[in-house]
C-alpha positions as CSV (number, residue, x, y, z in Angstrom):
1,X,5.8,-14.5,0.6
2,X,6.0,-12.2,-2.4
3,X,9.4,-11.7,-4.7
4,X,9.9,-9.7,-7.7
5,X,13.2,-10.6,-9.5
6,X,14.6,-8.3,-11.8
7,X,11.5,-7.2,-13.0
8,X,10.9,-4.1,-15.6
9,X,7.7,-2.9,-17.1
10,X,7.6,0.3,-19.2
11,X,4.9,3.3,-20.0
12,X,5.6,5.6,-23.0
13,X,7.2,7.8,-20.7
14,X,8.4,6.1,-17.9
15,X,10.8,2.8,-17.2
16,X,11.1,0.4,-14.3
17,X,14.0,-1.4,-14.2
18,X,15.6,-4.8,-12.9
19,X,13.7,-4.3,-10.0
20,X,14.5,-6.9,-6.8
21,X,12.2,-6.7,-4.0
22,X,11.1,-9.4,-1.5
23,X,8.1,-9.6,1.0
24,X,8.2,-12.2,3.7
25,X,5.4,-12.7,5.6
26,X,4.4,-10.8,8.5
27,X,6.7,-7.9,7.0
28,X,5.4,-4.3,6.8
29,X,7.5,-3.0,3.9
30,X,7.2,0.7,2.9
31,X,7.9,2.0,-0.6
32,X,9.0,5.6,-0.5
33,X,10.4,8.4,-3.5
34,X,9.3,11.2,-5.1
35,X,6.5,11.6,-7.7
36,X,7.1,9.7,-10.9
37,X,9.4,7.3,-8.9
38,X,7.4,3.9,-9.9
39,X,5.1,3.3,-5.8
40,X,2.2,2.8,-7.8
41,X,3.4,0.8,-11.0
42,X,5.2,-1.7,-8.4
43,X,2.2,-2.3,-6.4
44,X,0.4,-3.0,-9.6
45,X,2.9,-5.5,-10.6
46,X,2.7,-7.1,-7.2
47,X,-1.1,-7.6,-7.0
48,X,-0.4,-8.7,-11.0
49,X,-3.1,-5.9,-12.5
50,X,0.4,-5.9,-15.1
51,X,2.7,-8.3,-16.1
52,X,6.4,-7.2,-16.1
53,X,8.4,-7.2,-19.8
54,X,11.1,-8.4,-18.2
55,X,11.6,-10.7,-14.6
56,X,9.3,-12.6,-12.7
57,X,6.9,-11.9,-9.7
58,X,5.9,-14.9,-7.4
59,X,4.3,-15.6,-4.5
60,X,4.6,-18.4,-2.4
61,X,6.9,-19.7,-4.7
62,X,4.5,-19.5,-7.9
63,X,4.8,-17.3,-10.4
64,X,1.7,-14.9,-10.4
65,X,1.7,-14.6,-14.3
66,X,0.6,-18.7,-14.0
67,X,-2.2,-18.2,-11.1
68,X,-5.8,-17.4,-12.3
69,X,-6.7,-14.0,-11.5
70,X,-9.6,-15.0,-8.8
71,X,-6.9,-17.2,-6.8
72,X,-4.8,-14.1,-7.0
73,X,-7.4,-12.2,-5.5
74,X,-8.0,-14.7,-2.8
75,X,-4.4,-14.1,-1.8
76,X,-3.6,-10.4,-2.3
77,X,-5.7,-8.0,-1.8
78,X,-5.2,-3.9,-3.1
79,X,-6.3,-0.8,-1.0
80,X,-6.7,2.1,-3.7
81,X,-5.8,6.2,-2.8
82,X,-9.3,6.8,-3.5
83,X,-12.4,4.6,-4.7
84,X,-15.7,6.1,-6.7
85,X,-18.2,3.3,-6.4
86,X,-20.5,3.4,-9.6
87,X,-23.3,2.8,-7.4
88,X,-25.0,4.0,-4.4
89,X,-23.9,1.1,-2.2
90,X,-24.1,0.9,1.9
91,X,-21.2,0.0,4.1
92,X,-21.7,-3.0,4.3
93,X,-22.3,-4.0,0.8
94,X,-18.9,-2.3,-0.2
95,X,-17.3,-4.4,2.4
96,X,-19.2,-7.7,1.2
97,X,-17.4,-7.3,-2.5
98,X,-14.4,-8.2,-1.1
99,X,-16.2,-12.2,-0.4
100,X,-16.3,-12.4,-4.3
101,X,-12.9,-14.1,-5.2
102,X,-14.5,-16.6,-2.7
103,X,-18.0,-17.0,-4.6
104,X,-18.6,-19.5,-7.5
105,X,-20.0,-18.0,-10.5
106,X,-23.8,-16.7,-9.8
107,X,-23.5,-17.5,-6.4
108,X,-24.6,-15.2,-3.8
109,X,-22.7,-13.9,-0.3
110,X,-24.1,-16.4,2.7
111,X,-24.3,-16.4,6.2
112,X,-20.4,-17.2,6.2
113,X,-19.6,-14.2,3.8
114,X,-22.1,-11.6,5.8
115,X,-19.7,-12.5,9.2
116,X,-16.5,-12.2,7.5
117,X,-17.5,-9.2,6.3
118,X,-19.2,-8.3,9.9
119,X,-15.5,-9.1,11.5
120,X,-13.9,-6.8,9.0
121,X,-15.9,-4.1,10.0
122,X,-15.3,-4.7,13.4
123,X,-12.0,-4.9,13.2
124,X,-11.4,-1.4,11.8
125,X,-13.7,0.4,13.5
126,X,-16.6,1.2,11.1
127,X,-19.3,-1.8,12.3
128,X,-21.9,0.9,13.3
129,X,-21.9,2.3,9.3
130,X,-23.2,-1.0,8.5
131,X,-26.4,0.7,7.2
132,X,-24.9,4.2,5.4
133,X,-24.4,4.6,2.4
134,X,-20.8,5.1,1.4
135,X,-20.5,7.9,-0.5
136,X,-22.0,10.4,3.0
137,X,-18.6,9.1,5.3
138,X,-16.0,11.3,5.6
139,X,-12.6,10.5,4.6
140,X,-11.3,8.8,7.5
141,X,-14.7,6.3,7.5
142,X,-14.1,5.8,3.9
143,X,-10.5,4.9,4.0
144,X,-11.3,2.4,6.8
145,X,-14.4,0.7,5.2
146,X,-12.2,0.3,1.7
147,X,-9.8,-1.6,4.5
148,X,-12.3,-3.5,5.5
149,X,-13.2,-4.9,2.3
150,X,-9.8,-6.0,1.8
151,X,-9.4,-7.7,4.9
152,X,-13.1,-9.5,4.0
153,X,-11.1,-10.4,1.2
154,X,-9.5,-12.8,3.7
155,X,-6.3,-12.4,1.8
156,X,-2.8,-12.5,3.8
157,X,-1.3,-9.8,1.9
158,X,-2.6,-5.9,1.4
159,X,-1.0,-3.6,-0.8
160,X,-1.7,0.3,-0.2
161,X,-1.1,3.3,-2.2
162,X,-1.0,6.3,-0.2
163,X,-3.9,5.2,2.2
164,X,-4.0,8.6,4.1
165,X,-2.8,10.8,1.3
166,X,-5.8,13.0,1.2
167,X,-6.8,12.7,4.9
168,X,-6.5,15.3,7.9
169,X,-3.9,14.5,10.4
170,X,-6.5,12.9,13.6
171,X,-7.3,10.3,10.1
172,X,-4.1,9.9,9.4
173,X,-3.3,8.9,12.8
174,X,-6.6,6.9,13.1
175,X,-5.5,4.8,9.7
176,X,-1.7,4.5,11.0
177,X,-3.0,3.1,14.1
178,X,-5.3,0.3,12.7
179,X,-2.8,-0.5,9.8
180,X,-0.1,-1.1,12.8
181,X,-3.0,-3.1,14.8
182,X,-3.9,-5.9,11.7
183,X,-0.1,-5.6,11.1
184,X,1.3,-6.4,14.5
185,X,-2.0,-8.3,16.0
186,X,-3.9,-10.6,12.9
187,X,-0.4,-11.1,10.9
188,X,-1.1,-9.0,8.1
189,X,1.7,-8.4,5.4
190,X,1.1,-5.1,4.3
191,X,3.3,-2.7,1.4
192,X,2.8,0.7,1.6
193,X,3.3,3.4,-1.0
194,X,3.6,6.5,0.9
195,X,4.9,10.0,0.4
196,X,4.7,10.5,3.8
197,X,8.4,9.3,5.4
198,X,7.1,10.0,9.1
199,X,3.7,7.6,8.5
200,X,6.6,5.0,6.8
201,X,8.8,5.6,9.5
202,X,6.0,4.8,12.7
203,X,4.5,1.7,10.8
204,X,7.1,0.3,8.5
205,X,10.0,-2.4,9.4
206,X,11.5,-2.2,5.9
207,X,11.7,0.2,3.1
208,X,12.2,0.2,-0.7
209,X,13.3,3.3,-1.9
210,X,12.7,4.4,-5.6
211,X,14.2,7.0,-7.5
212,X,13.6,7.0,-11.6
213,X,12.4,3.6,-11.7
214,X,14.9,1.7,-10.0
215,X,16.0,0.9,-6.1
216,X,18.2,2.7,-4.6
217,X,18.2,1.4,-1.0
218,X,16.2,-1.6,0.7
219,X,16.7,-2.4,3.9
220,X,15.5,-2.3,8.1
221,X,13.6,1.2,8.4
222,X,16.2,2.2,11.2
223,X,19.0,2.0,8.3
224,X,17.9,3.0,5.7
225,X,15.8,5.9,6.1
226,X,18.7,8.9,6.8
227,X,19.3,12.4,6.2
228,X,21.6,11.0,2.9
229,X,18.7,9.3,1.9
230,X,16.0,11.5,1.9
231,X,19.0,13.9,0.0
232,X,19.4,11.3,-2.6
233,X,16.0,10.7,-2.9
234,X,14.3,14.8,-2.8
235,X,17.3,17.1,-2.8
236,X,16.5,17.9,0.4
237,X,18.6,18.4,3.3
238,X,16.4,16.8,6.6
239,X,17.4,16.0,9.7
240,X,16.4,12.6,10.6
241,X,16.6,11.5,14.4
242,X,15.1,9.2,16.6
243,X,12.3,10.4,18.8
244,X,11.5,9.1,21.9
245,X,8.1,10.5,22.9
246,X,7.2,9.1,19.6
247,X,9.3,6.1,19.3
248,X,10.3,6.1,15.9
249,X,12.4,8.0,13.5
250,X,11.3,11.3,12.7
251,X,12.1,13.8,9.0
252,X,12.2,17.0,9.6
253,X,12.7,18.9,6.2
254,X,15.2,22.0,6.4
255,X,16.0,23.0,3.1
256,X,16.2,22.0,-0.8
257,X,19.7,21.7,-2.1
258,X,19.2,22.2,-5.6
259,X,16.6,23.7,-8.3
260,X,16.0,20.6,-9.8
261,X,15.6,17.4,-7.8
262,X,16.8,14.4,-8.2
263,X,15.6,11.9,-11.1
264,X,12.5,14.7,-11.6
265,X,10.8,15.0,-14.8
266,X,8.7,17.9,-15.1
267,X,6.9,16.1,-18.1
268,X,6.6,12.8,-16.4
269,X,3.4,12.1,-15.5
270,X,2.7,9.8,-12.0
271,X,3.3,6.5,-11.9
């Protein structure tokens, strides 16, 4: 569905490079490393908010650099760590923006657009804050309504950067839950940025994992994520074992290994 092929993009102070990363569809792909690593810069090259210096990122076969942005937007959509509306808006009008890659210019949302938007919010939960305004939810309400407006987005692919970051653990559980449910039950392709291996290693089938702006592994959850890993990736010894009340792998952090970890720049800011 989505490939990036040796791509590299570059800040002042921080370089991606020859990056190779495919999405098929259906896939829930995790991208995992420390701060500084390159999550968030990838996702933005995959929704194509930036356009690489170097490679190519397509999907479906095309090229993204040769889409306009508003079929883009029809395709992919991008669930943000946090959003400040500028505006008082309800529920249901946050949810609602995400019918506008669908609406001509000076057109207004329709019947059709109010129950796509309606469905979203039924589908994660949140159909009886129709009416509140936004900014009064708590986290967990928030995170799921921003969800919602992707999914009203109707696009096949979301892309999430640390979508239960700042959330308390009965949210993050409430988030992992429905992000598993439009994964496993609508189809959804989903790529997560997470710092959180345990959330990447209950949801996601594949990871990607990023240290100083390149991959070092990519591969089937189950294989990839191990205690030489998460060594390689944090300087961090962790025992990493299967386990069976919760049915997935599970990192438990023992001890740093060194002062300084790996591919860490305590100048660099995050990326």
């Amino acid at each position: 569905m989505l490939r990036l092929a040796d791509v590299s993009f570059a800040y002042a102070t921080f370089d991606l490079r020859s990056v190779s990363v495919e999405v098929s569809r259906g896939a829930f792909v995790g991208l995992i490393g420390p701060n500084g690593c390159g999550k968030t810069t990838l996702l933005r090259l995959m929704a194509g908010v930036v356009t690489p210096a170097t490679g190519t990122v397509s999907l479906d076969g095309e090229p993204l650099a040769s889409l306009p942005r508003r079929r883009i937007a029809q395709r992919i959509a991008m669930v943000p760590q946090e959003t400040h509306p500028a505006f008082d808006y309800t529920v249901i009008e946050m949810v609602l923006m995400g019918r506008y890659p669908h609406l001509g210019p000076f057109a207004m949302e329709g019947p059709a657009d109010l129950a796509i938007a309606e469905e979203a919010l039924e589908a994660t939960g949140t159909a009886h804050l129709a009416g509140r305004a936004y900014m009064t939810l708590s986290g967990g309400e928030k995170q799921r309504v921003i969800i919602a407006g992707a999914l009203a987005q109707s696009a096949g692919l979301l892309l999430l950067d640390e979508p239960t970051a700042s959330l308390d653990l009965g949210y993050q559980l409430e988030v992992a839950s429905l992000l598993r449910r439009l994964n496993r039950e609508r189809g959804t392709t989903l790529v997560l940025a997470t710092h959180d291996l345990n959330l990447a290693a209950r949801l996601c089938d594949r990871l990607v994992l990023l240290r100083g702006g390149r991959v070092l592994a990519e591969g089937p959850t189950d294989t990839v994520l191990t205690s030489a890993a998460v060594c390689d990736l944090y300087g961090v010894d962790a025992d990493v074992r299967f386990h069976p009340g919760a049915g997935h792998l599970v990192v438990t952090p023992v001890a740093t290994t060194t002062g300084v970890r790996p591919g860490s720049d305590p100048g660099q800011t995050r990326v």
